[in-house]
N, C-alpha and C positions, 0 to 999 in steps of 0.2 A: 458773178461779179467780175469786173476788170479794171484795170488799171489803179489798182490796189501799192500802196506805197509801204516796203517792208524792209527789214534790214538787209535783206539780201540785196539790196538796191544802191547800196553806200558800202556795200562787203571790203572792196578795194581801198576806200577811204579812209577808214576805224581804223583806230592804232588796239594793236593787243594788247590783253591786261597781262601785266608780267608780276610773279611773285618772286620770291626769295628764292634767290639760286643754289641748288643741289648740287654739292662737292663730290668729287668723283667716290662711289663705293669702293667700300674698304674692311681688309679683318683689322678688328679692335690689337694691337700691341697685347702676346699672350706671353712670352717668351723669360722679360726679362725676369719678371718678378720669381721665375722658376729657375734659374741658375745662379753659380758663385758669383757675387760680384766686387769687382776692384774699383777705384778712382785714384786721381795722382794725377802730375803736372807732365808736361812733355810729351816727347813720342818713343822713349826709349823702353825698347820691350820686354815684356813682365817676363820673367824662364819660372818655373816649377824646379825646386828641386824636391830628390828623393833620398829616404835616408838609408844604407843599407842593414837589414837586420841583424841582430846576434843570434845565435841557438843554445839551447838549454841543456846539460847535459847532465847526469847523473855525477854528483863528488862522495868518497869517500869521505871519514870524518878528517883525515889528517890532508886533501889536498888542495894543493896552494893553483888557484885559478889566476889561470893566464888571460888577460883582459883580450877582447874584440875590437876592433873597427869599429867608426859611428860615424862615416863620414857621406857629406850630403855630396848629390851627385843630379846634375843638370839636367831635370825632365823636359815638359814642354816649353813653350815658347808660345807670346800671345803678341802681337805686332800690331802695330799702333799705325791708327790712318788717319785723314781728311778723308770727311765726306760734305759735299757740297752742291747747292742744286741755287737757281736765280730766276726770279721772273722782274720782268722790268716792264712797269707800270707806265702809261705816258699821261701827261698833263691831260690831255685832249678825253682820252680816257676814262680818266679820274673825273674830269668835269660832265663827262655825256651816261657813263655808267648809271642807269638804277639800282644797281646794285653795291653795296658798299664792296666796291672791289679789292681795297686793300685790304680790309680786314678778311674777305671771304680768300685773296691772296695768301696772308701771313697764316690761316687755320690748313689751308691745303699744303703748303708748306710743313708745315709740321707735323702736319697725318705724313705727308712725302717720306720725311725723314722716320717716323715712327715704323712704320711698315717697312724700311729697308734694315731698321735696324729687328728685326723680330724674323725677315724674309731671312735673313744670315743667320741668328739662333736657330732656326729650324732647317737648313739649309741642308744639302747632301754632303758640304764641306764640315758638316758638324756630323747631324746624325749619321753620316757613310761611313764616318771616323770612328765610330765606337766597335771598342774590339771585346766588348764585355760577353759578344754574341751576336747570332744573328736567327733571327725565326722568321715567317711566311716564303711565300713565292714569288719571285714576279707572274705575272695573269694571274694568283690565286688571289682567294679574298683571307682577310685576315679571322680568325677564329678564337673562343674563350680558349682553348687548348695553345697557342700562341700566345696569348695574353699569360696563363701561367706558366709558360717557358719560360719568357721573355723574364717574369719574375724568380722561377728559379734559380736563372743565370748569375741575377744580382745578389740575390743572397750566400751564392758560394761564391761570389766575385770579393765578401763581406764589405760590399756597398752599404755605408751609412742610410736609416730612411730618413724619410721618408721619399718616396717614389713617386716619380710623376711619369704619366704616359700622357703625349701627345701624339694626334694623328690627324690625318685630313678627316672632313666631315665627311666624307664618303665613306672612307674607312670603318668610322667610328658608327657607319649606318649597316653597315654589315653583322657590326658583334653586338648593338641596341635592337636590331631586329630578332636577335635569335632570344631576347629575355620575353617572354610568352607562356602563359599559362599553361604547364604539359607537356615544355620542350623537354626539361630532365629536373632530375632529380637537385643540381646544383643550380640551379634558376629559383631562390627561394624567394617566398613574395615579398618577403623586406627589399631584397634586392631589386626585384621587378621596379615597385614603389621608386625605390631610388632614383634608376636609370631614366625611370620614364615620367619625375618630375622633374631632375635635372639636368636637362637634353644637353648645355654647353659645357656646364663640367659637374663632375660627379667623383665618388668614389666606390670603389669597388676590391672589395679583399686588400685593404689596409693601401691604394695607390691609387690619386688623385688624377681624374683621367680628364685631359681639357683637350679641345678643339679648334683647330688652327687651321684655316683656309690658305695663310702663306707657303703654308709644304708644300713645295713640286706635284702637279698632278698627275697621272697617266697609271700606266700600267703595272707601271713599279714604284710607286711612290714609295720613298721610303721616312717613314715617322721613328718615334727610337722612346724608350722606358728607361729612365735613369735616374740617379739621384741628382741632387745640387750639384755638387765637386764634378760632375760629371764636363761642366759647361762651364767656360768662365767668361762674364762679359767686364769689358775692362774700360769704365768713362773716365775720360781724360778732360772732356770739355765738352757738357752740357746744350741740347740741342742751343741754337740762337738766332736770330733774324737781326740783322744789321742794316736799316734802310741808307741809299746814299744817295744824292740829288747827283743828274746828268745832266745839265742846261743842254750840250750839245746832240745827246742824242734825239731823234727824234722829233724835235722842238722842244723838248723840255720833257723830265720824267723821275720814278725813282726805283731803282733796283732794290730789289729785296732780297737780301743777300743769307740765304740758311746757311748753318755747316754745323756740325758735331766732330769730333775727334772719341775716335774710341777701336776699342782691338775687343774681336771675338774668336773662340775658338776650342777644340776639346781640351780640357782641363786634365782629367784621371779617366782617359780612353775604357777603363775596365768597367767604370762605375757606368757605361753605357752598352745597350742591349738594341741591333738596329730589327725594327719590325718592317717587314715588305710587304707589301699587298696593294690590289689594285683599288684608282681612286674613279674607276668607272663603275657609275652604276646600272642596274640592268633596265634591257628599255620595258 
């Protein structure tokens, strides 16, 4: 047969079928719900104070005690920011778009802001900061013998619990791999059960272990097991979008304007434990 008339024939002509547009991939915001948090107006910054202790001494029955000190004394400090990011939409755009681009604008936007704010809770300027301890190696992988270091540290830090361990997903594929029927004798199969129904977050010997793609990857990643107090995030001013019409740009347009105010940073350095190990895994 020849001269057969086929789509291939019109290939160049046909316009593509387009669906709904895919926002850029992203870790879901793990961060905040797991630290101390503050709110308040302005930018003036949060301090931590500490209070000094008294000690306890043995008295006879006839002696007259001489009072102690109580006085608070200026810990950390948590500094307050603008953060801000714009995408500026044009008339022309907005009219030719298949895609509702301002709404698909304003969501990518606030994943933008989400992900920066969870990228700094997890950040080496937090967990690098914890001086509660430190376990793994850089090039090593991380192991259950690290995991109850990391816990020992906290309890003679007497870090309040409950406890949370995050860590990159790689990380977290290193010490999910070793629970296996026969590995040892503290791999019990309640435990097994656990791990390996729930892969994002779980618990494990009384400390609630979630996974976070935002932690720095590479060789030394470092994640960190601490309590709440450990972290403080401090909202001042709630994410926002603020649209505003530019006749002269562009011919005509509207910037969409995000920003949050907010301060993050370690809170009670002790009540945090940094874990290191690599976030490569093997080929």
């Amino acid at each position: 047969m020849a001269n057969e008339s086929t789509a291939a024939d019109i290939v160049a002509l046909i316009n593509n079928i387009y669906e709904g547009a895919l926002l850029t991939a992203r870790e879901q915001s793990v961060m905040v719900g797991l630290v101390k948090r503050f709110s308040g107006d302005g930018i003036a910054s949060r301090v931590r104070t500490d209070y000094t202790g008294g000690t306890v001494a043995t008295i006879a029955e006839t002696t007259d005690m001489s009072a102690q000190t109580f006085t608070p004394v200026a810990g950390g400090t948590i500094t307050i920011a603008q953060y801000g990011t714009q995408y500026f939409i044009t008339d022309l755009r907005i009219a030719s778009d298949y895609n509702n681009v301002m709404r698909d604008a304003a969501n990518d936007l606030g994943q933008l802001l989400a992900v920066h704010v969870d990228t700094n809770l997890c950040g080496t300027a937090v967990f690098g900061n914890f001086t509660g301890g430190t376990v793994g190696t850089p090039g090593g992988t991380l192991t259950w013998a690290h995991f109850f270091q990391a816990l020992t540290y906290l309890r003679s830090a007497f870090a309040p619990q409950p406890y949370r361990c995050v860590l990159r997903p790689e990380q977290w594929y290193y010490l999910a791999n070793t629970i296996a029927a026969g590995q040892s004798v503290t791999n019990a199969p309640a435990l097994q059960n656990e791990l390996a129904n729930r892969w994002f977050v779980g618990n494990a010997y009384g400390v609630d272990i979630y996974v976070d793609a935002n932690i720095a990857s590479g060789t030394a990643a470092v994640a960190g097991m601490f309590a709440q107090d450990a972290i403080a995030f401090d909202n001042r001013r709630p994410f926002r979008i603020e649209p505003q019409r530019d006749a002269s740009r562009g011919g005509g347009g509207w910037e969409l304007n995000a920003t949050m105010v907010y301060g993050y940073g370690v809170w009670r350095p002790t009540y945090g434990v940094k874990m290191i190990g690599t976030s490569i895994l093997p080929a």
